[in-house]
N, C-alpha and C positions, 0 to 999 in steps of 0.2 A: 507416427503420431496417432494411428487409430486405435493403440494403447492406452490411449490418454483422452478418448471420445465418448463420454458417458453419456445416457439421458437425461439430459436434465429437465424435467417439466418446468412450465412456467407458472403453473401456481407453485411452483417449492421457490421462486426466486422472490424473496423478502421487500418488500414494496413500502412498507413502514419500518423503523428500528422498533427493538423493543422499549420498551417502557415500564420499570426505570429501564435506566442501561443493564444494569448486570442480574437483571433479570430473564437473558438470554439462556437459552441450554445450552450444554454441553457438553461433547461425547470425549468422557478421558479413555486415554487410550495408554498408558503408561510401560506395561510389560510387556512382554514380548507375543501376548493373543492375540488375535486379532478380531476381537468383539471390545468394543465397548462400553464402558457405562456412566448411564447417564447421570448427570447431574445439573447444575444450575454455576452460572460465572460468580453468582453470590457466593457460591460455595471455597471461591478459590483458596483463598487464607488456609482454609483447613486443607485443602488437596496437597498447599507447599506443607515446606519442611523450615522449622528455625534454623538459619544457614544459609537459601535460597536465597539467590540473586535473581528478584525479578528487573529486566530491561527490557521501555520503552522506547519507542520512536518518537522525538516530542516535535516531527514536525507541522507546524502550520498551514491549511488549504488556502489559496489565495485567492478573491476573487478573478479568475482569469477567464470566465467566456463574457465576451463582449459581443452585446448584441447593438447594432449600428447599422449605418444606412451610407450608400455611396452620397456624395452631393446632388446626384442628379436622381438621387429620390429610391435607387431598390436597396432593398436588405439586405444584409451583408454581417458574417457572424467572425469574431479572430478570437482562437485561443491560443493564449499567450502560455507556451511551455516552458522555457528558462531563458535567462537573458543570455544574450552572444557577446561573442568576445572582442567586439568590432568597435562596441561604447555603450556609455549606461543608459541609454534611450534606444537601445536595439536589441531586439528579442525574436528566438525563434517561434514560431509559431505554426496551428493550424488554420486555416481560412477557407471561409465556403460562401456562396461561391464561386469555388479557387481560379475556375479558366476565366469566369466573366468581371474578375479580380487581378488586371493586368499591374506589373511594374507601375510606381507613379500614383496609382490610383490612391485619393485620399476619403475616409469613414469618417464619420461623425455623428457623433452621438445623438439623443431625442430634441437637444436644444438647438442644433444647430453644429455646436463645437469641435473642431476637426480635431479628431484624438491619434489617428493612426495613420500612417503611408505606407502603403503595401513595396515592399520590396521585392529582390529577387526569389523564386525558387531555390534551396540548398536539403543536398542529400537525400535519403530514401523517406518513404513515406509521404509522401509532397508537401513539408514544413515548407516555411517560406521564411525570410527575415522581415520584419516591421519595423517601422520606426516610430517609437511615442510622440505623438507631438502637444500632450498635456498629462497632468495626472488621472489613469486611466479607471481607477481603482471604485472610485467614485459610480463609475456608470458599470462596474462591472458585475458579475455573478458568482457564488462558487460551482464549480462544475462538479453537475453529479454523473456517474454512470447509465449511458444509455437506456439499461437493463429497467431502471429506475423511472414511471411511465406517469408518474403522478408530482415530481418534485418535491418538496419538503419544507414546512411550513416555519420553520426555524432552521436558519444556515448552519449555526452552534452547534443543531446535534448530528452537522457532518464533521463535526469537531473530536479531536479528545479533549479532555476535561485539564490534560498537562501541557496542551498544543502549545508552542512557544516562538518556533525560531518561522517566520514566515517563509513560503515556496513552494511547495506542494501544489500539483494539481489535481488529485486524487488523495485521500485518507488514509492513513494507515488505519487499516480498516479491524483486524483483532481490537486495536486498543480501544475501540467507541465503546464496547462491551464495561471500560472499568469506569468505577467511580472513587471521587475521594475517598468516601466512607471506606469503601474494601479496601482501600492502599492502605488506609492507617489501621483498618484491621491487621493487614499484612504487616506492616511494619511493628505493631506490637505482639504479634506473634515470633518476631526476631527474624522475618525476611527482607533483605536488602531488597531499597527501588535504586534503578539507575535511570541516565537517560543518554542516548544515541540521537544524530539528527541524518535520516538520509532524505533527501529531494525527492518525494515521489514522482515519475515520472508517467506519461499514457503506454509508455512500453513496456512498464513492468505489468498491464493488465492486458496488453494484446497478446489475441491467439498466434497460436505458433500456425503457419501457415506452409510450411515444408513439411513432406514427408518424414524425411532423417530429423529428429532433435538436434544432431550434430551439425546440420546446417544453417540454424539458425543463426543470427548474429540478435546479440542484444544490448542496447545504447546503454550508454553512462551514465552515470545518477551521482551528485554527488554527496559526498558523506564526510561523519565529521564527527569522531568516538576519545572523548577526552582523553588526558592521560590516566589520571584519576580515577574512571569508569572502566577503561583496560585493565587499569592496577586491581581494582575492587573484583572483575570476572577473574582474576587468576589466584589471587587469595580466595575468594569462595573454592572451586576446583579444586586449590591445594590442600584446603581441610574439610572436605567432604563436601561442601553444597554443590548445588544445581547452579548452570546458569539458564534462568527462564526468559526466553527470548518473547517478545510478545510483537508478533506481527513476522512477515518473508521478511519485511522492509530490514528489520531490525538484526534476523540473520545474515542477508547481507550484509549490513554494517559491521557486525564483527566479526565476520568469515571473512572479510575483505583485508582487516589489520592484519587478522594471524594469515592471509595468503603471501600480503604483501611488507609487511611490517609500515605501514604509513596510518599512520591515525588521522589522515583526513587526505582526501582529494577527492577522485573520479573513478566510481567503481563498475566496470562491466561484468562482474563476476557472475558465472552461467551456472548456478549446482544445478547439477542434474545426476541420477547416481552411475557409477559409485563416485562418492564425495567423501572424502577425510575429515569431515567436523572434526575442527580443533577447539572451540568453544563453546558451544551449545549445547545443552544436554535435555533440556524440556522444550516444547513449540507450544506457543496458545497462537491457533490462527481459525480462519474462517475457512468456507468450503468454499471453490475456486470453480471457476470456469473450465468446464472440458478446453484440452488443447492448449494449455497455457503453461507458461515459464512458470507459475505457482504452484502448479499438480506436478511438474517435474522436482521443482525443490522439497516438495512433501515428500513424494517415492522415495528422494534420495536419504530424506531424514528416516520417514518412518518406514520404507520398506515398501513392499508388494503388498501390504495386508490395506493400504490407502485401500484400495477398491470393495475391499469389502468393509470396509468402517462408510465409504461414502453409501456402498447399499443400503446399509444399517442405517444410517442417519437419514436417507430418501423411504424409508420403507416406515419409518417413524416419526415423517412429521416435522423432521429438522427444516429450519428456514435456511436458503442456502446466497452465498453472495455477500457484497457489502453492508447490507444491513440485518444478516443471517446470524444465524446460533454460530458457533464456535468447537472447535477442537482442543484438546489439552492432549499432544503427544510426546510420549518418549521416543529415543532410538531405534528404531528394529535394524531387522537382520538383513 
């Protein structure tokens, strides 16, 4: 993994979005060089081609950090990752802090209102199971990335503008770059929009913490790629268009049907290279964390030349991260 360990300074890590949205930069990368050139997310319309399949991730961020207190008065914080398979008032979670947060233990919100009951420890990472014990939704937050040291004065613009299907604890974060206005530019230029839902999960943005990439293990995320939206990426493909993926979130989602033939469940899928893209032929995504499952799925797309497009974009000013400029990449080699 110290293949995968760049410098990343901390003033290049983007601490506001832009403004508007797709007035973001960015670095297309399309042929097989490895320099790219600049341009702007406004531009996009004109970068596709009439034919072009662009698809999004329309999933929703859900308010899931809760900030709460035990009853006997200390602070006490749960984020609520996806629900469990146990019943509809139980959900996995993160909780801190987790040792002085025994079984049993019940949180309640600023009013008084007992919202959650700490359950057992389950599996890696030290999730935990919760039990709702009202609608939590109310006192909750959306959760932004660590990285991110100031918060954000409107929830919405950790939003996409197409968000739909609620679950997400994390953004798909390419998509915050578009706006209506550019989609229906694109759409009158004669490129297809689709939409994909996968769950974004916190493990699709943890570093990889092994030496081997091969040892990683990476959790399930579920997804959910219509028929209709399958049918549409393989008719583009069969008469020349691109399918334009927008966001990892969204390559997964379709590298997962054509792995496994299922248009919806639970996808562990690990690309890292060499990977066989069966769908995908353009990438719009953001700059990524040293060390992460996201810079391995870049390589495998775009090749070895990743590292010197990330130089290029760190040497010029690119803002990097969630709320950073963006990439437009083809296949390499």
């Amino acid at each position: 993994m110290q293949d995968y360990d760049y410098g990343l300074p901390e003033a290049a890590i983007a601490q506001v979005p832009a403004e508007p949205r797709d007035s973001a930069r960015l670095l297309v990368c399309i042929g097989a060089d490895a320099v790219g050139i600049d341009h702007r997310v406004s531009e996009l319309d004109t970068l596709l081609a009439p034919g072009d399949l662009l698809v999004v991730n329309d999933t929703r961020v859900i308010p899931a950090r809760l900030r709460l207190r035990k009853e006997t008065g200390g602070e006490a914080e749960v984020l609520l990752l996806e629900p469990a398979e146990s019943g509809p008032d139980e959900w996995v979670a993160l909780v801190r802090p987790g040792r002085r947060l025994p079984e049993g233990t019940v949180l309640v919100d600023g009013d008084g209102q007992p919202l959650v009951v700490i359950g057992a420890r389950r599996g890696d990472g030290g999730t935990r199971r919760v039990r709702l014990l009202a609608e939590p939704w109310a006192a909750g937050e959306v959760p932004l990335p660590p990285y991110l040291h100031h918060g954000i004065a409107d929830a919405e613009r950790y939003q996409t503008v197409y968000a739909a299907h609620p679950g997400s604890v994390a953004a798909p974060t390419a998509g915050l770059h578009l706006t209506h206005d550019l989609l229906e530019r694109c759409r009158q230029r004669g490129i297809g929009f689709a939409t994909v839902d996968l769950t974004v999960g916190l493990d699709t943005f943890r570093p990889v913490i092994v030496d081997d990439p091969a040892d990683h293990v990476i959790h399930t995320e579920a997804y959910r790629v219509d028929a209709t939206v399958w049918e549409a990426c393989q008719r583009t493909r069969a008469s020349g268009g691109r399918v334009v993926a927008v966001g990892t979130t969204t390559v997964r989602a379709l590298e997962s049907v054509a792995a496994t033939g299922g248009l919806a469940g639970r996808t562990d899928l690990y690309i890292r290279a060499p990977y066989p893209f069966a769908v995908v032929d353009l990438l719009l995504t953001n700059f990524h964390l040293p060390r992460s499952t996201l810079l391995l799925l870049v390589e495998a797309f775009a090749g070895p030349r990743w590292r010197a497009l990330y130089r290029q974009a760190l040497d010029g000013g690119y803002r990097f991260l969630s709320f950073g400029d963006a990439m437009l990449l083809g296949r390499g080699a």
